[in-house]
C-alpha positions, -999 to 999 in steps of 0.1 A, spaced: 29 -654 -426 28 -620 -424 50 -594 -446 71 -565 -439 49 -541 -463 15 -558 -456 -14 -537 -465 15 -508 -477 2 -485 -505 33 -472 -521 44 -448 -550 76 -457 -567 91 -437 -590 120 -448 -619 113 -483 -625 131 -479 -659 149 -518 -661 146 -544 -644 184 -537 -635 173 -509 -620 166 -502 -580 138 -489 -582 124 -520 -599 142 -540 -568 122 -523 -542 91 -530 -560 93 -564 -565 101 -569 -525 75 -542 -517 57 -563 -537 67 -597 -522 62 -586 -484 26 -578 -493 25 -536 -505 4 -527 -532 24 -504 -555 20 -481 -576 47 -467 -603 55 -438 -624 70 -436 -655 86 -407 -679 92 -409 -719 97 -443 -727 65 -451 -710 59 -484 -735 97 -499 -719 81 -487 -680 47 -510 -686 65 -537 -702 91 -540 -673 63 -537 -649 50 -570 -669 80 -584 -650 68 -578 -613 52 -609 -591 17 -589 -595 -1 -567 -620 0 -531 -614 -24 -508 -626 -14 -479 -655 19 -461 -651 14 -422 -643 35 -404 -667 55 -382 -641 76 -351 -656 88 -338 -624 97 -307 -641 62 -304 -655 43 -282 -631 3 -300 -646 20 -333 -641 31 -327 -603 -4 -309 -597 -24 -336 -610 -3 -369 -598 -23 -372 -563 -57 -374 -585 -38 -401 -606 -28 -419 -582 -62 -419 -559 -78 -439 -592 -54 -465 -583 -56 -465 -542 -71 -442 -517 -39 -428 -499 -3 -435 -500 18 -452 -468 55 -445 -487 69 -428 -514 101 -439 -536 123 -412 -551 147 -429 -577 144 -402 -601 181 -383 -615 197 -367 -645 223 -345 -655 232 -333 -693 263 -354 -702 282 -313 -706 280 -316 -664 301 -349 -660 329 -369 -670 352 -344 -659 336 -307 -672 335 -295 -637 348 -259 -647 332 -258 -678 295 -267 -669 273 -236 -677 243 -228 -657 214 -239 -673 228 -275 -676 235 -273 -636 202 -258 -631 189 -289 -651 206 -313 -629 197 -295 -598 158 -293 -608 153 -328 -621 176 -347 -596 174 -326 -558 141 -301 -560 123 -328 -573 129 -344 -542 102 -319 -528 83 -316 -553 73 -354 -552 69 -352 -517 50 -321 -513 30 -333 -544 20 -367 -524 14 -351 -495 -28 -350 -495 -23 -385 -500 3 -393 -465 -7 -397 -428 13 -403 -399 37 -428 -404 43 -427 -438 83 -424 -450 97 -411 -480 129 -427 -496 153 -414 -521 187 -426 -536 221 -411 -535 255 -414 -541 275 -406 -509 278 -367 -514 302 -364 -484 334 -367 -512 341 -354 -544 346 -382 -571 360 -383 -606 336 -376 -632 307 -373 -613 312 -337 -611 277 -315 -607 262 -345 -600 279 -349 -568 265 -313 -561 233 -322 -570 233 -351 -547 249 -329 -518 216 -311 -527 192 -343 -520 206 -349 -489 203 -313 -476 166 -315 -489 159 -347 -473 171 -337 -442 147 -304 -443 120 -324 -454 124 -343 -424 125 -313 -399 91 -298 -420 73 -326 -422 79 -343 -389 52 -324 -374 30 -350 -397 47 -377 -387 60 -382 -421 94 -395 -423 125 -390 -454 157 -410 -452 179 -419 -484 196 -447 -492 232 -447 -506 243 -476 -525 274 -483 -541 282 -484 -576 259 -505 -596 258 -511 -636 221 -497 -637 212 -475 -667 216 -443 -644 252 -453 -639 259 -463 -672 251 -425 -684 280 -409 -666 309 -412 -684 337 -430 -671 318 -443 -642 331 -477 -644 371 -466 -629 351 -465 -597 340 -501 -598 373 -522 -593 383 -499 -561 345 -507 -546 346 -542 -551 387 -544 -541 379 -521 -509 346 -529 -493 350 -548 -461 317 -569 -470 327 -571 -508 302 -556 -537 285 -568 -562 278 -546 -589 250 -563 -603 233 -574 -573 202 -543 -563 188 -566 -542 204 -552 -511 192 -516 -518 163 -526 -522 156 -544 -491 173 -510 -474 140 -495 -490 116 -515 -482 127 -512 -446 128 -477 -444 90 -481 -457 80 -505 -432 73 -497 -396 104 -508 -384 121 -473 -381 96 -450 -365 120 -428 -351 144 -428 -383 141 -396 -403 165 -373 -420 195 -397 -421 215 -415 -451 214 -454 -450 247 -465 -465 243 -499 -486 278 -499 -501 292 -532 -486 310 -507 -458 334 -485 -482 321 -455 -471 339 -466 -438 374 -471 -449 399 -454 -464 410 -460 -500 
C-alpha cells in the first residue's frame, strides 16, 4: 500500500526530543514512505541519538545555526550529499532570551527582541530561500506557530515574533508561488515540548485549553500536529499556500 509521503525527500529542522513535533512529523513522514533528512544545532550528540529513535536510519545531522550566514550558505551542499533535491521543508526552529517573556513586555530591550525576531521569524526565509536550489514545483514549506492573532500572558515578544512568521509565511507564499512552491504553518495548541517548557509560566495556559477546546487537548499527544505536517507536505493541498492550519482541538474558535 501506498503512503502519503512516498518517494518525499524532506528537510526537517528541530528534532530536539522525541517530545518534540518536529520529531512527530518525522517519524510519520517517515512511516508514509519520505526519506528525511534533519538538522540539528548545539547539542548535536542529544539530535543523533534521538534520531536513533526513528522507524529508519537517517544519515548525519547538518549542524544548522540559522543565524550563521556559512551555515545557511553551505546547507543545500550538505544536504545534496544526503539526496539529490528536496520535495518539503520543515521549520520548527524558535527562541527568545528568557529577559523577552514571562511577563517583561515593557522591559525587553532591543537586542534580545532582535534575537527573537532573527532566530524565530527571518529564519523562516532564510531556510527557505537557503533550500531553494534544491525545490521544484510542488514542493511546500511548513512552519509552527502559536496563534499570533491574540496577545497571551507571558508569551510577550514571542507572540510578536510569531505575528512575524506568519506575515513572512504569507509573503513567502505570494514570492514563491510563481515556482509553485507552497508555505503554510501549522498552529497547535499548547503542548509540554521542551520549546514550551522554556517560557516561563506557560503551563496557566494549559488547564483553560484542555477545559475549553470543543474536541478536548491533549498536551502530551504531537501526533496530531504532526499528521497536519505531513499533509501539508503531501500532494493533497496543491492549491493551499499562505494560510495557518489550526491543530488546537478548535479553541481558537471559541471564546474563553
Amino acid at each position: 500500500m501506498s503512503g502519503l509521503l512516498d518517494g518525499k525527500r524532506l528537510l526537517i529542522t528541530g528534532v530536539l526530543t522525541d517530545q518534540s513535533i518536529a520529531f512527530s512529523a518525522a517519524k510519520l513522514a517517515q512511516e508514509q514512505g519520505a526519506q528525511v533528512v534533519l538538522t540539528g544545532y548545539g547539542r548535536m550528540s542529544l539530535v543523533e541519538r534521538i534520531a536513533k529513535r526513528l522507524p529508519k536510519p537517517v544519515g548525519e545531522i547538518i549542524e544548522l545555526d540559522v543565524s550563521n550566514a556559512e551555515h545557511l550558505a553551505g546547507l543545500a551542499d550538505r544536504v545534496r550529499e544526503q539526496v539529490d533535491g528536496l520535495d518539503g521543508v520543515v521549520h520548527s526552529i524558535g527562541f527568545a532570551p528568557q529577559s523577552v517573556l514571562g511577563g517583561e513586555f515593557l522591559n525587553a530591550e532591543w537586542d534580545d527582541v532582535a534575537t527573537a525576531v532573527q532566530i524565530s521569524t527571518y529564519s523562516y526565509k532564510a531556510l527557505a530561500t537557503a533550500c531553494l536550489p534544491l525545490l521544484g514545483r510542488g514542493s511546500s514549506i511548513v512552519g509552527l506557530t502559536f496563534d499570533a492573532t491574540l496577545a497571551w500572558p507571558v508569551y510577550d515578544w514571542m507572540g510578536v515574533a510569531k505575528a512575524g512568521l506568519e506575515s513572512a509565511s504569507r509573503y513567502l507564499a505570494l514570492h514563491l508561488g510563481k515556482q509553485g512552491i507552497r508555505s503554510n504553518l501549522v498552529s497547535a495548541g499548547p503542548l509540554r515540548t521542551m520549546a514550551a517548557k522554556s517560557i516561563p509560566g506557560f503551563e496557566q495556559f494549559e488547564d483553560k485549553w484542555v477545559e475549553r477546546a470543543p474536541l478536548g487537548w491533549d498536551l502530551t499527544d504531537t501526533d496530531a500536529a504532526g499528521r497536519a505536517i505531513c499533509a501539508l507536505l503531501s500532494d493533497w493541498f496543491p492549491a493551499t499556500t499562505g494560510t495557518v492550519i489550526h491543530v488546537d482541538g478548535g479553541f481558537h474558535a471559541v471564546g474563553a
